[in-house]
N, CA, C and O atoms as a MOPAC input file, in Angstrom:
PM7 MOZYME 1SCF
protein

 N      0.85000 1    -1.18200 1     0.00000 1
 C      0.00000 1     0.00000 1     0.00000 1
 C      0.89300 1     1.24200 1     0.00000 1
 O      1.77400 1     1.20700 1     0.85900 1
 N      0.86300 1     2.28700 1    -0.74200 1
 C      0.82300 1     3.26000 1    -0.86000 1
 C      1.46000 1     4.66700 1     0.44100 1
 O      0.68800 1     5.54300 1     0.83100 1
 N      2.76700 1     4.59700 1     0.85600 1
 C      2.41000 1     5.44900 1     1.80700 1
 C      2.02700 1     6.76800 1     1.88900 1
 O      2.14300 1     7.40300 1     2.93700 1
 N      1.66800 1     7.14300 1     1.07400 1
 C      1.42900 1     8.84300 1     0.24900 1
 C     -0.30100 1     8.20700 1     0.28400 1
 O     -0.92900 1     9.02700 1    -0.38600 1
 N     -1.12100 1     7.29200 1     0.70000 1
 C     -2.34900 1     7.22300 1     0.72500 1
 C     -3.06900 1     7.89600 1     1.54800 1
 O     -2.86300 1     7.54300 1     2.71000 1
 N     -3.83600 1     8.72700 1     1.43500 1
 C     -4.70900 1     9.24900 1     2.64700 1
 C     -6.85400 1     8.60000 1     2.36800 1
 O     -7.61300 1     8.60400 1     1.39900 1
 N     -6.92000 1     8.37600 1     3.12200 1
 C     -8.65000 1     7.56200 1     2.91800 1
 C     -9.74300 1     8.50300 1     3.81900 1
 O     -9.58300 1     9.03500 1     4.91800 1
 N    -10.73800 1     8.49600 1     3.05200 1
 C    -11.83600 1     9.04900 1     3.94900 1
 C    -12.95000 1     8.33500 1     3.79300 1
 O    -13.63100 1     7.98400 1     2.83000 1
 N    -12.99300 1     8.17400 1     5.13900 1
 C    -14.60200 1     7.30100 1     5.81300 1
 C    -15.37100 1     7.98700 1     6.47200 1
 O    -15.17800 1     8.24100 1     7.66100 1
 N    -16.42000 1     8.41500 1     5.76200 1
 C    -17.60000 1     9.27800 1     6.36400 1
 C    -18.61600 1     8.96300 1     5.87500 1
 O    -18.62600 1     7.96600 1     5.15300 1
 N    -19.46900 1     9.49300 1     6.03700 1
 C    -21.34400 1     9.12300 1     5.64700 1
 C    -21.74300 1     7.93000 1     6.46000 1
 O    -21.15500 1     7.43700 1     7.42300 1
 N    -23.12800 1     7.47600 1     5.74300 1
 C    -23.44000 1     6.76600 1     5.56700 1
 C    -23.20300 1     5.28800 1     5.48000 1
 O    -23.94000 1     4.44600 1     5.99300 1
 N    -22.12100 1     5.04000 1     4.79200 1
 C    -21.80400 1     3.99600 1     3.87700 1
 C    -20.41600 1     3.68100 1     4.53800 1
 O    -20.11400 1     2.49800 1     4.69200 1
 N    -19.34600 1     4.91400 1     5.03500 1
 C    -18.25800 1     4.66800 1     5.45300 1
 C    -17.89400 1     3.30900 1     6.10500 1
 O    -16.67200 1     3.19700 1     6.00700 1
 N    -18.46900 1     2.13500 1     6.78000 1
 C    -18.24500 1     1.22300 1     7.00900 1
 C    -18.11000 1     0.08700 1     6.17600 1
 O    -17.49100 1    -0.91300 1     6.54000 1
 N    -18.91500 1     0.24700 1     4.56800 1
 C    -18.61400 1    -0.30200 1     3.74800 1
 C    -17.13800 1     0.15800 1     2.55100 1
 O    -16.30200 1    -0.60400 1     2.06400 1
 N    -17.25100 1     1.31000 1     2.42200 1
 C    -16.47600 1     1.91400 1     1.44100 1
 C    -15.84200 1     3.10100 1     1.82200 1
 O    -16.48400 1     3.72800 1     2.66500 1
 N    -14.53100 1     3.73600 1     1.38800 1
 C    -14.21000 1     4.67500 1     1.61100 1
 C    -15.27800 1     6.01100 1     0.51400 1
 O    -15.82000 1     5.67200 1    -0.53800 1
 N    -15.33400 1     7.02200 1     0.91300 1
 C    -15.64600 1     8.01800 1     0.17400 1
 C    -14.88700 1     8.48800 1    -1.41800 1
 O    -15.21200 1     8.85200 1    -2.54800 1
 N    -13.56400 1     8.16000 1    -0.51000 1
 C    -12.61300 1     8.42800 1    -1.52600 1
 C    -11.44700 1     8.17300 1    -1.49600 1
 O    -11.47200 1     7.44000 1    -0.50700 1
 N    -10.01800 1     8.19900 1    -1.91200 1
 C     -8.64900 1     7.72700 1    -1.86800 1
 C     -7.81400 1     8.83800 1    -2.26000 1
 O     -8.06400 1     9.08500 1    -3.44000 1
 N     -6.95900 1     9.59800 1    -1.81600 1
 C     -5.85800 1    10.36500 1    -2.72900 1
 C     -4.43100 1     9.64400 1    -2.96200 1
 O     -3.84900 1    10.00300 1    -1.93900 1
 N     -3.83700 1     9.13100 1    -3.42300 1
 C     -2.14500 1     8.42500 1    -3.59600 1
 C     -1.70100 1     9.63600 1    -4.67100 1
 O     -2.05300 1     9.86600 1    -5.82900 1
 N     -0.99500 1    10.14200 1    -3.98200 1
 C      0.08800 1    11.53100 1    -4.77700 1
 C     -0.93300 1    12.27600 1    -5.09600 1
 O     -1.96500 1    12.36400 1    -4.43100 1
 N     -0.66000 1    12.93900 1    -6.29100 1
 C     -1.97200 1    13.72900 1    -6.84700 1
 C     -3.44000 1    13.09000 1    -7.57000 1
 O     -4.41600 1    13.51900 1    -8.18600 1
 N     -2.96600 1    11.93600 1    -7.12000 1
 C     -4.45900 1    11.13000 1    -7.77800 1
 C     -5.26800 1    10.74200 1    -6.82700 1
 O     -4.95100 1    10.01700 1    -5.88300 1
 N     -6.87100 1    11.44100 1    -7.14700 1
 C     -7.92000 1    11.52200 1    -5.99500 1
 C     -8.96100 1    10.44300 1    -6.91600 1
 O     -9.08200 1    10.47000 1    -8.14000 1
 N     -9.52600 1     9.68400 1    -6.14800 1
 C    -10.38800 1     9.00100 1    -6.82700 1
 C    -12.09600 1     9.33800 1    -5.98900 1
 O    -12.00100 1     9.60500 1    -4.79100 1
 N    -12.87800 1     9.33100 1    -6.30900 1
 C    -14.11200 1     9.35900 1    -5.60000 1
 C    -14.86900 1     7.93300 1    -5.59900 1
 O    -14.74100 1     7.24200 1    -6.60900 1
 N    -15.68300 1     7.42600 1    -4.47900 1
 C    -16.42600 1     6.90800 1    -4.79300 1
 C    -18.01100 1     6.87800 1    -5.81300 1
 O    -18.52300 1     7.96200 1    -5.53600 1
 N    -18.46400 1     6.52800 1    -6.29400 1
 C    -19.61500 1     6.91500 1    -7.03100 1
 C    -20.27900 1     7.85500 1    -5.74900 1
 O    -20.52900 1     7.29800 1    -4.68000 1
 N    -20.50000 1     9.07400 1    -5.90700 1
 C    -21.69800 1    10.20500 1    -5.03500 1
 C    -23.24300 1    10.28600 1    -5.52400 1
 O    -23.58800 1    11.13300 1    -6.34700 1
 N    -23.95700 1     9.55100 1    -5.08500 1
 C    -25.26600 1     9.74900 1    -5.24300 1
 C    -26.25500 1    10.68200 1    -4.11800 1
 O    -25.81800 1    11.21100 1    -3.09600 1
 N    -27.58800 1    10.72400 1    -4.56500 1
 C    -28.29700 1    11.98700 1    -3.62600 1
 C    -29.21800 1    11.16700 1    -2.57900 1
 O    -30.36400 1    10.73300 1    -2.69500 1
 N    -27.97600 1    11.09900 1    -1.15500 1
 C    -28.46700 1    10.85200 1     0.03000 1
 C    -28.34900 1    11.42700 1     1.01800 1
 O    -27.17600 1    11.75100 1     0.83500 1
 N    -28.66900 1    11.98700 1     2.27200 1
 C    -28.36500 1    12.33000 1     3.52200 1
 C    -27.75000 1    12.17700 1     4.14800 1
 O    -26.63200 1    11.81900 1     3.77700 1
 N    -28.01600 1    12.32800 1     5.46900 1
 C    -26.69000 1    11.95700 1     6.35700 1
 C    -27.48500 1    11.08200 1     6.81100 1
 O    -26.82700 1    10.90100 1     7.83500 1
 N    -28.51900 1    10.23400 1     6.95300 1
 C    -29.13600 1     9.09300 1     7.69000 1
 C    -29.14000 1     7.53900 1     6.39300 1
 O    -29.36200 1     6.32900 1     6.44800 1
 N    -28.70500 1     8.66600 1     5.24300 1
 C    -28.42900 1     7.34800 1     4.26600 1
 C    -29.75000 1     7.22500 1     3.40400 1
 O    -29.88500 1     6.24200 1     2.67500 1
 N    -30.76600 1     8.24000 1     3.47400 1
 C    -31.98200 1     8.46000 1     2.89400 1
 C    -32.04200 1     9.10400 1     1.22900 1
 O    -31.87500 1    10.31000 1     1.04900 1
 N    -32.18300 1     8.57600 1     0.58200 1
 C    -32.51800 1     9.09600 1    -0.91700 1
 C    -33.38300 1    10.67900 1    -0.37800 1
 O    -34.04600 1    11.03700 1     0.59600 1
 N    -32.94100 1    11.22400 1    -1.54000 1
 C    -33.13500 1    12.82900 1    -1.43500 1
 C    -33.55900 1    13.08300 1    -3.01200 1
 O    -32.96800 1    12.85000 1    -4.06700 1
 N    -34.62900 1    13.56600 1    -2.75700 1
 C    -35.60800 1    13.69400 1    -4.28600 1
 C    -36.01100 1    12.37100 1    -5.09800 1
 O    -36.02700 1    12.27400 1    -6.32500 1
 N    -36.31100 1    11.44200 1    -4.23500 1
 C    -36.95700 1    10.21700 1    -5.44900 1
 C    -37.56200 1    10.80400 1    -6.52600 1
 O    -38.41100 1    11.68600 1    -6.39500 1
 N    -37.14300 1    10.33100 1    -7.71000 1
 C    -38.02600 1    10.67000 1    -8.96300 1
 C    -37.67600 1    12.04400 1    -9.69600 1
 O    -38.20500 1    12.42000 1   -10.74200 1
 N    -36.75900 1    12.68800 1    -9.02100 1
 C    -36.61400 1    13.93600 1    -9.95000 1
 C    -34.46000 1    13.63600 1   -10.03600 1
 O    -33.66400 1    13.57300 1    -9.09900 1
 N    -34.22300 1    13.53100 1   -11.47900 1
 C    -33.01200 1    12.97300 1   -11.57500 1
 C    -32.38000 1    14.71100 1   -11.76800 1
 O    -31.17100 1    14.94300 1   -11.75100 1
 N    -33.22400 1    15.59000 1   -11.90900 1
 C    -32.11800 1    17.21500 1   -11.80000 1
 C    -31.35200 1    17.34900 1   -10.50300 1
 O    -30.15200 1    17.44200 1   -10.24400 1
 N    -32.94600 1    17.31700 1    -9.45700 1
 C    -32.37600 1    17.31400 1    -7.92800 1
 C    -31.63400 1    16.82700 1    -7.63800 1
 O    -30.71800 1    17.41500 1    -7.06200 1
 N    -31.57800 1    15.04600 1    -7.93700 1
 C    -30.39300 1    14.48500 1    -7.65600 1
 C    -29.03000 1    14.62000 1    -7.87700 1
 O    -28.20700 1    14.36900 1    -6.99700 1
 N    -28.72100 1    15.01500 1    -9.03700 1
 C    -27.56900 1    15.62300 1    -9.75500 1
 C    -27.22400 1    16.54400 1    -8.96000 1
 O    -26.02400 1    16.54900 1    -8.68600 1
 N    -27.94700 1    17.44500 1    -8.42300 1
 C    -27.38000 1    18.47600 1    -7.52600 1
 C    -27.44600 1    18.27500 1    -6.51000 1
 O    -27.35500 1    19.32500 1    -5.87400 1
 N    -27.58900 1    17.27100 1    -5.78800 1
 C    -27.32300 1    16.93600 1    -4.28000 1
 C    -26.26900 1    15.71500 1    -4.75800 1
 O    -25.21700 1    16.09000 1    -4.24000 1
 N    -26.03100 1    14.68900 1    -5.33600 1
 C    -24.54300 1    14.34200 1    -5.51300 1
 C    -23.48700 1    14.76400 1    -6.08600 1
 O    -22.49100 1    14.06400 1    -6.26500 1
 N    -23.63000 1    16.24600 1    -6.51200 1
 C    -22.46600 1    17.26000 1    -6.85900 1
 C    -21.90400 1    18.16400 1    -5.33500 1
 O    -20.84900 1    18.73500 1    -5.05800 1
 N    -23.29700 1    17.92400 1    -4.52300 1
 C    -23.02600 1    18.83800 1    -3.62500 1
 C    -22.06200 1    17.84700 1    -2.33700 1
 O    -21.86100 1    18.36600 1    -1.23900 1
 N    -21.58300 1    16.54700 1    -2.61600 1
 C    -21.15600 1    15.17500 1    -1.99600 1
 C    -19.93300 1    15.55200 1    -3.00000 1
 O    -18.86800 1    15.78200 1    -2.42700 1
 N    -19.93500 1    15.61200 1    -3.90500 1
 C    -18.51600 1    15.69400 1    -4.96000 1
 C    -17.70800 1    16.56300 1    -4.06100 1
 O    -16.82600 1    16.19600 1    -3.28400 1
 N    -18.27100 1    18.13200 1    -4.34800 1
 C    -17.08400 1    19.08700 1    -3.35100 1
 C    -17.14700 1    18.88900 1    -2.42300 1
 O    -16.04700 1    19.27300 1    -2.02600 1
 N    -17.93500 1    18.32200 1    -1.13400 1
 C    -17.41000 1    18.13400 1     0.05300 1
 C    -16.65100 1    16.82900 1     0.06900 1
 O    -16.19600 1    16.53500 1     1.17400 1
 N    -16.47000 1    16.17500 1    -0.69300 1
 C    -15.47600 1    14.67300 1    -0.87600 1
 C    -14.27600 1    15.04700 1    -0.99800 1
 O    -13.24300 1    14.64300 1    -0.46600 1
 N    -14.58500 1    16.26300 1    -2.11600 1
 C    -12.87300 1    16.72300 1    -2.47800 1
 C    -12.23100 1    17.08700 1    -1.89200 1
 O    -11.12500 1    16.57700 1    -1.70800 1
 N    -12.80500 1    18.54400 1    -1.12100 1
 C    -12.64500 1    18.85200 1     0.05600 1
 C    -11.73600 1    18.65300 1     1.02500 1
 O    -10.66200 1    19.14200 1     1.37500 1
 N    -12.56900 1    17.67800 1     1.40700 1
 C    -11.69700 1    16.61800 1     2.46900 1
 C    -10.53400 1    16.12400 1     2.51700 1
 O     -9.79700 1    15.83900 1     3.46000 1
 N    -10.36400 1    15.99800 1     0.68400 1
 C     -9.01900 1    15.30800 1     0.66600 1
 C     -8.22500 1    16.45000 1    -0.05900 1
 O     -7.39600 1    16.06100 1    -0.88200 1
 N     -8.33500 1    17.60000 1     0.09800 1
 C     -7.36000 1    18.77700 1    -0.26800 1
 C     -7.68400 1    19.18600 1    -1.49300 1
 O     -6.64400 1    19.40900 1    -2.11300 1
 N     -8.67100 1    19.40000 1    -2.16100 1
 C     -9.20200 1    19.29600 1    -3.73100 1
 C    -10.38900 1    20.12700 1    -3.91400 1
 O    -11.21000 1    20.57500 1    -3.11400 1
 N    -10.26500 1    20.20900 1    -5.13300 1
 C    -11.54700 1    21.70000 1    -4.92300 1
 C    -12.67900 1    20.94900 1    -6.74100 1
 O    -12.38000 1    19.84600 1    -7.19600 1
 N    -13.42500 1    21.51600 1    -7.17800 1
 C    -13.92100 1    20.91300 1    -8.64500 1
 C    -13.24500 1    21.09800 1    -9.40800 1
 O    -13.10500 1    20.26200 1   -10.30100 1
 N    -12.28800 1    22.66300 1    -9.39400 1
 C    -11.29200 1    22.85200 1   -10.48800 1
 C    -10.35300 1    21.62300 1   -10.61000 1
 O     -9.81600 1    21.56100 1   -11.71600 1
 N    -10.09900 1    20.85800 1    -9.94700 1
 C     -9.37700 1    19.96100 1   -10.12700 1
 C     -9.76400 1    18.40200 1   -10.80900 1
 O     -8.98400 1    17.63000 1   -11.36700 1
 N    -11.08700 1    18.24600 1   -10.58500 1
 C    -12.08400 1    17.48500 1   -11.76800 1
 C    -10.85600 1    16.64500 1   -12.76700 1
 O     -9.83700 1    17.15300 1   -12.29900 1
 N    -10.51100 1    15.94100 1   -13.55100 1
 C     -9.86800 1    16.33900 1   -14.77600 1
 C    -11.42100 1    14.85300 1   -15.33600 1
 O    -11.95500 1    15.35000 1   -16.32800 1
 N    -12.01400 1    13.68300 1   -15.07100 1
 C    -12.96200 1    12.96000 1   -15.47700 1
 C    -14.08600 1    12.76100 1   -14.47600 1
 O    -13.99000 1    12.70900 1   -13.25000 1
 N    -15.32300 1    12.64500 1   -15.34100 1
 C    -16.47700 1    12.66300 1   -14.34300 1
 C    -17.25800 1    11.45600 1   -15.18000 1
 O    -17.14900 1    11.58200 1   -16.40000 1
 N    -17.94600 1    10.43000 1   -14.77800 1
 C    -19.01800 1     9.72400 1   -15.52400 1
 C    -20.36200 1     9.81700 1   -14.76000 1
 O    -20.39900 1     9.97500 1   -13.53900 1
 N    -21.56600 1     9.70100 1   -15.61000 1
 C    -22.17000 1    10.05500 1   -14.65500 1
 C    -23.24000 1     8.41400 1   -14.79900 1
 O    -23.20000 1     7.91600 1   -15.92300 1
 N    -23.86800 1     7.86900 1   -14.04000 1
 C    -24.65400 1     6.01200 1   -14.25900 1
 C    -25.78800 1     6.95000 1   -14.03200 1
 O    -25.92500 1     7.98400 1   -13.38000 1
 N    -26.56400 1     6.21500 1   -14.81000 1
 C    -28.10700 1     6.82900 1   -14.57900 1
 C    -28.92500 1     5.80300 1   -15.27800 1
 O    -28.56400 1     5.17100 1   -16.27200 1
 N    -29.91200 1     5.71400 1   -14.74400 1
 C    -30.99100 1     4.40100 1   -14.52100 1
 C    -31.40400 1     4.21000 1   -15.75400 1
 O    -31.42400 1     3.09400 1   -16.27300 1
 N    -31.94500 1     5.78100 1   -16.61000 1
 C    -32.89300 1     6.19200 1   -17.42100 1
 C    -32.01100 1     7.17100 1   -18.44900 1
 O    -31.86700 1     8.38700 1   -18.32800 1
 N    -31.43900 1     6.27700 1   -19.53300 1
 C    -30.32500 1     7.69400 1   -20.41700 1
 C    -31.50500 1     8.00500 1   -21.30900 1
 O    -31.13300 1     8.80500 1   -22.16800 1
 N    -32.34500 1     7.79700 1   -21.39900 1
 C    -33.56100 1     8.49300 1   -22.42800 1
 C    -34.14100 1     9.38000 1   -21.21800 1
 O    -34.80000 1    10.19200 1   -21.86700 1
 N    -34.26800 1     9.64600 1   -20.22100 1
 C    -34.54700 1    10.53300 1   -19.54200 1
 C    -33.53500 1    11.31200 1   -18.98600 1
 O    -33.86400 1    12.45100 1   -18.65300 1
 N    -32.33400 1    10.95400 1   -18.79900 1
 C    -31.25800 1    11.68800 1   -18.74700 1
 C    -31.18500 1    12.82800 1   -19.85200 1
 O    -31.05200 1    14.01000 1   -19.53500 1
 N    -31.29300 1    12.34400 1   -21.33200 1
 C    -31.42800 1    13.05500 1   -22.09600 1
 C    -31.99100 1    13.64300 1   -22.62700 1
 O    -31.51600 1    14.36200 1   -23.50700 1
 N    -33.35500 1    13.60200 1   -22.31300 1
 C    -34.47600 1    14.32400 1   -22.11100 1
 C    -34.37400 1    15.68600 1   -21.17300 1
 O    -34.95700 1    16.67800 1   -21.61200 1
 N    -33.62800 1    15.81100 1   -19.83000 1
 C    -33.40600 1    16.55500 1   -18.96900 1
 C    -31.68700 1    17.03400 1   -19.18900 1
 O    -30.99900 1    17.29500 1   -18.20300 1
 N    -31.22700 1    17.08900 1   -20.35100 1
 C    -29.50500 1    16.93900 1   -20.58900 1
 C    -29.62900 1    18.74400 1   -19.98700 1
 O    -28.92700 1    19.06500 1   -19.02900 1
 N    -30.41800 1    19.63400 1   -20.54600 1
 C    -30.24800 1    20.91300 1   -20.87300 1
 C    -30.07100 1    21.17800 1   -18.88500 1
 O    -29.10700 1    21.58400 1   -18.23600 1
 N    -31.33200 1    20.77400 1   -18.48200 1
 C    -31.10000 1    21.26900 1   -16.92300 1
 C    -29.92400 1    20.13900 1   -16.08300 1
 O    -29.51200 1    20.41400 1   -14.95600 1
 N    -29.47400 1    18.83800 1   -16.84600 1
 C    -28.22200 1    18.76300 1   -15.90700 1
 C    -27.00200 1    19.75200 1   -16.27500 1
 O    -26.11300 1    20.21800 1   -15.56300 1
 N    -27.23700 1    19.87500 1   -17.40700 1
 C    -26.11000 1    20.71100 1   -18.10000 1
 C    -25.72100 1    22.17800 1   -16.94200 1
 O    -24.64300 1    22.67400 1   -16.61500 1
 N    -27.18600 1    22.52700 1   -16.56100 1
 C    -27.04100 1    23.89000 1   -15.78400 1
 C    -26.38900 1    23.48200 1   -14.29100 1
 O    -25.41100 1    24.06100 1   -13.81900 1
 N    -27.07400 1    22.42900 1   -13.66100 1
 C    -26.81600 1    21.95500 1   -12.46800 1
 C    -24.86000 1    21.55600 1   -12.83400 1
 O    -24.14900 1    22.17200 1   -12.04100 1
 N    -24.27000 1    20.91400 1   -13.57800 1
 C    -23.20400 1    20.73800 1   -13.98500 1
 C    -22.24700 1    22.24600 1   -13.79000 1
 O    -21.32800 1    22.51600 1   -13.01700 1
 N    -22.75000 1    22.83200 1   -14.57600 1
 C    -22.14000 1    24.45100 1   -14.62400 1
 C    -21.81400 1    24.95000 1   -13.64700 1
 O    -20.69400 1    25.30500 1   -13.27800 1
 N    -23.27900 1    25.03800 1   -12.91600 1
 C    -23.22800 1    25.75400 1   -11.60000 1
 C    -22.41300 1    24.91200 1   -10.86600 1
 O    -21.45900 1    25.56000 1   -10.43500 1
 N    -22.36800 1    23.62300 1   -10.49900 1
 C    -21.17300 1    22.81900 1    -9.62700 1
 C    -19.84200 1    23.33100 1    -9.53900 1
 O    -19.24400 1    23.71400 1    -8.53400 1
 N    -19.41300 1    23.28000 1   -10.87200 1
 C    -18.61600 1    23.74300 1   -11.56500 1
 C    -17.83400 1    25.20100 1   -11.46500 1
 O    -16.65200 1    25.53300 1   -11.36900 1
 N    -18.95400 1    25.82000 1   -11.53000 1
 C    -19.00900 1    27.76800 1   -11.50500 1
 C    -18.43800 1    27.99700 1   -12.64400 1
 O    -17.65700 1    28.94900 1   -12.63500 1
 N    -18.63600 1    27.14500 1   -14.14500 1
 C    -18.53500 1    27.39500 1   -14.95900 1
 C    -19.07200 1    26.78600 1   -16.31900 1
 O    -19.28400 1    25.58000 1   -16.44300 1
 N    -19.21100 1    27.41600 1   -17.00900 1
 C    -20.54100 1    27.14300 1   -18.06800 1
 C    -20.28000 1    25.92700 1   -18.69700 1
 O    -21.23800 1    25.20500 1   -18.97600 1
 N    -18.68100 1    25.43800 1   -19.07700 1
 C    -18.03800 1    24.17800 1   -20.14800 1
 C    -16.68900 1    24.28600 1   -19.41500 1
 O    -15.78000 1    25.07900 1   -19.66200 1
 N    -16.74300 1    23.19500 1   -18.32700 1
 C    -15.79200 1    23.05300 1   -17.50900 1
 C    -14.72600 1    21.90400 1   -18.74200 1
 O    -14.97000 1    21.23800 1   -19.74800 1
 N    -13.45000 1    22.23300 1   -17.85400 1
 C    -12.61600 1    21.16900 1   -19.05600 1
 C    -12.19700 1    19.83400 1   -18.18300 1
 O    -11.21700 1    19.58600 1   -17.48100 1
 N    -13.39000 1    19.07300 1   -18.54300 1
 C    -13.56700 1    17.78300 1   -17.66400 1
 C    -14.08700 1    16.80300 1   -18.64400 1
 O    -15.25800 1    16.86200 1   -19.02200 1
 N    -13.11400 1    15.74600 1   -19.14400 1
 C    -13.82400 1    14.59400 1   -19.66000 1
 C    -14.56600 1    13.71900 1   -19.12300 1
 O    -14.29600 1    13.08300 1   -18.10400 1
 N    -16.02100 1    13.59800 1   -20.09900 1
 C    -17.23600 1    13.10900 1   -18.88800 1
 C    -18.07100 1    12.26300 1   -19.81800 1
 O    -18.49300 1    12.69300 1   -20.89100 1
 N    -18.29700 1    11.02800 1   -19.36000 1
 C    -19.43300 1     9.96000 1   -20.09000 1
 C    -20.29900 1     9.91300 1   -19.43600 1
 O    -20.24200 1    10.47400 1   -18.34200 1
 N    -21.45400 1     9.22500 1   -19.83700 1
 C    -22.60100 1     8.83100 1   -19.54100 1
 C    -23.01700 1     7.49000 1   -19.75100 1
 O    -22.56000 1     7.13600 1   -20.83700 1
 N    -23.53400 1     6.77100 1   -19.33200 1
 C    -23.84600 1     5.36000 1   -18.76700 1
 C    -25.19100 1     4.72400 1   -18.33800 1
 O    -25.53300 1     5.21800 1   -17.26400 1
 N    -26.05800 1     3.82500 1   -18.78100 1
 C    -27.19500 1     3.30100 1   -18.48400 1
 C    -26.74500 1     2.20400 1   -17.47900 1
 O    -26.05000 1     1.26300 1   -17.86200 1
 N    -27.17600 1     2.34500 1   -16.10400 1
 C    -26.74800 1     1.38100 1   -15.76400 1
 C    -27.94400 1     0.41100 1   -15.54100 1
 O    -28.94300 1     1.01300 1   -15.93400 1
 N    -28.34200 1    -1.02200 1   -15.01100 1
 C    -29.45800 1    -1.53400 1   -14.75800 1
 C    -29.98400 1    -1.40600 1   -13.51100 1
 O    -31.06000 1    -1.93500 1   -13.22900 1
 N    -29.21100 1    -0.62200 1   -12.54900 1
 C    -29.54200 1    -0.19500 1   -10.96600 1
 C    -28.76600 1     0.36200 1   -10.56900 1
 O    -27.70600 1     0.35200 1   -11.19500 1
 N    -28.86800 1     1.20300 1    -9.23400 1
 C    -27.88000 1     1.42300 1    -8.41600 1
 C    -28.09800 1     1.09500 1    -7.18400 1
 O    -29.00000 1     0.26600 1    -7.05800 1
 N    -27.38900 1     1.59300 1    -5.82300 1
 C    -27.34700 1     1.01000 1    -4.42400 1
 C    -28.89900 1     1.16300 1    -4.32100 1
 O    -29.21800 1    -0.02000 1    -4.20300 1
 N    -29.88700 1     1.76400 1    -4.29600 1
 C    -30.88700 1     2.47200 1    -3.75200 1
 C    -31.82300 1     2.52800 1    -5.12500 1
 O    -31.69100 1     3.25500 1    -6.11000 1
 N    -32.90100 1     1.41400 1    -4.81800 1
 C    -33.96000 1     1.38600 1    -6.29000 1
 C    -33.94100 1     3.23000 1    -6.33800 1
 O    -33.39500 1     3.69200 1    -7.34000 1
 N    -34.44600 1     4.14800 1    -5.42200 1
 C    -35.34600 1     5.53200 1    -5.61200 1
 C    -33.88200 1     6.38700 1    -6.72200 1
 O    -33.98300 1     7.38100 1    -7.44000 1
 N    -32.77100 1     5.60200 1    -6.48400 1
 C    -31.24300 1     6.60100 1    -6.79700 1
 C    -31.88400 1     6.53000 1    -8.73400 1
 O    -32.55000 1     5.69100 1    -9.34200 1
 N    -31.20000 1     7.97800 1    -9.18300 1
 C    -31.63600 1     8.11500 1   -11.11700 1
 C    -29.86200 1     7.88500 1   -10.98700 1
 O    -29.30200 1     6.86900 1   -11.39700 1
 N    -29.38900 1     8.65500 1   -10.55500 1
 C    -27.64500 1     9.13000 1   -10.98500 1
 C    -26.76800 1     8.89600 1   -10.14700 1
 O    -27.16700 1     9.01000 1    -8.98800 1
 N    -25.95900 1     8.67500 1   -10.24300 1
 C    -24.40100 1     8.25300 1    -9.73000 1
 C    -23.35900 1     9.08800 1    -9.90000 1
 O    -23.72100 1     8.88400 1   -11.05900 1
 N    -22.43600 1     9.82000 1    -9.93800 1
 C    -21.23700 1    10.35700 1   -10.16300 1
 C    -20.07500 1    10.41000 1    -9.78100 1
 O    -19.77000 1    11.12400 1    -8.82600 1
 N    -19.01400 1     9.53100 1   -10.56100 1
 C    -17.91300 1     9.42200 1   -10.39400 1
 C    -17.05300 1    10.44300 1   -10.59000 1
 O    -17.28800 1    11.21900 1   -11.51700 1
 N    -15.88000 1    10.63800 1    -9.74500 1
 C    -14.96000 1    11.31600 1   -10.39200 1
 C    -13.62300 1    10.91700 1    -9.55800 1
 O    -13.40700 1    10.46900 1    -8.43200 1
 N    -12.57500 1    11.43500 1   -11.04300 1
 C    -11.02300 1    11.13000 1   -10.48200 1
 C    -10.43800 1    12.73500 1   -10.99600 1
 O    -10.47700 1    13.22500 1   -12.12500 1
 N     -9.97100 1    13.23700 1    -9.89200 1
 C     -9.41600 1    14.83600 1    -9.81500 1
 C     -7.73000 1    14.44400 1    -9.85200 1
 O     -7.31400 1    13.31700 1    -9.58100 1
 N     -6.87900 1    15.56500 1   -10.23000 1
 C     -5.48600 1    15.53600 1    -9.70600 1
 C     -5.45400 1    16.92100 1    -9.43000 1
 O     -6.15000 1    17.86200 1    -9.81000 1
 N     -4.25200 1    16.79800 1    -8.50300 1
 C     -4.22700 1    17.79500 1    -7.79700 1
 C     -2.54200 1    18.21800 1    -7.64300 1
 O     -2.20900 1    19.19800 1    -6.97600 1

């Protein structure tokens, strides 16, 4: 292992998974989806909201481990429903921006149908690996 590793265990989930990993300048995230601090889905059924409550888990992840969004460099995002993802592209696009604090951040980013995630109510997932 890594001695330049630093780990963060918080939330929810921290007993299963770390949040996230930094080794040198490479930060990895766990997938951030839109839950609470009791581990409760936050906006069932509306996949905008969600997007912006697991962006709002992105910067406090980064955070933590010395990292800010500017540092972003890939993001993917799993979502239940990519015909409704893309149906709603224009308002993640805004929720994205605003995360961001910028209109076309320079972050390579896919998109993904997945067949579930942790939590039937979860639309989106978001990964990311920052350097720093």
């Amino acid at each position: 292992m890594a001695s330049d590793r630093t780990v963060v265990r918080e939330g929810p989930f921290a007993q299963f998974i770390p949040e996230g990993v930094k080794v040198g300048n490479l930060i990895t995230l766990s997938g951030q989806v839109s839950i609470d601090e009791q581990g409760e889905v936050v906006a069932p059924g509306d996949l905008v909201a969600q997007a912006k409550q697991a962006y709002t888990h992105v910067a406090s992840s980064l955070e933590k481990l010395g990292a800010g969004m500017g540092d972003i460099v890939d993001e993917m995002f799993l979502v239940t429903d990519v015909g409704n993802a893309m149906a709603n592209i224009e308002e993640l696009w805004k929720v994205r921006a605003e995360a961001y604090g910028v209109d076309q951040p320079d972050v390579s980013q896919t998109m993904v149908q997945v067949a579930g995630l942790v939590m039937p109510e979860l639309m989106i997932e978001i990964k990311i690996i920052a350097s720093v």
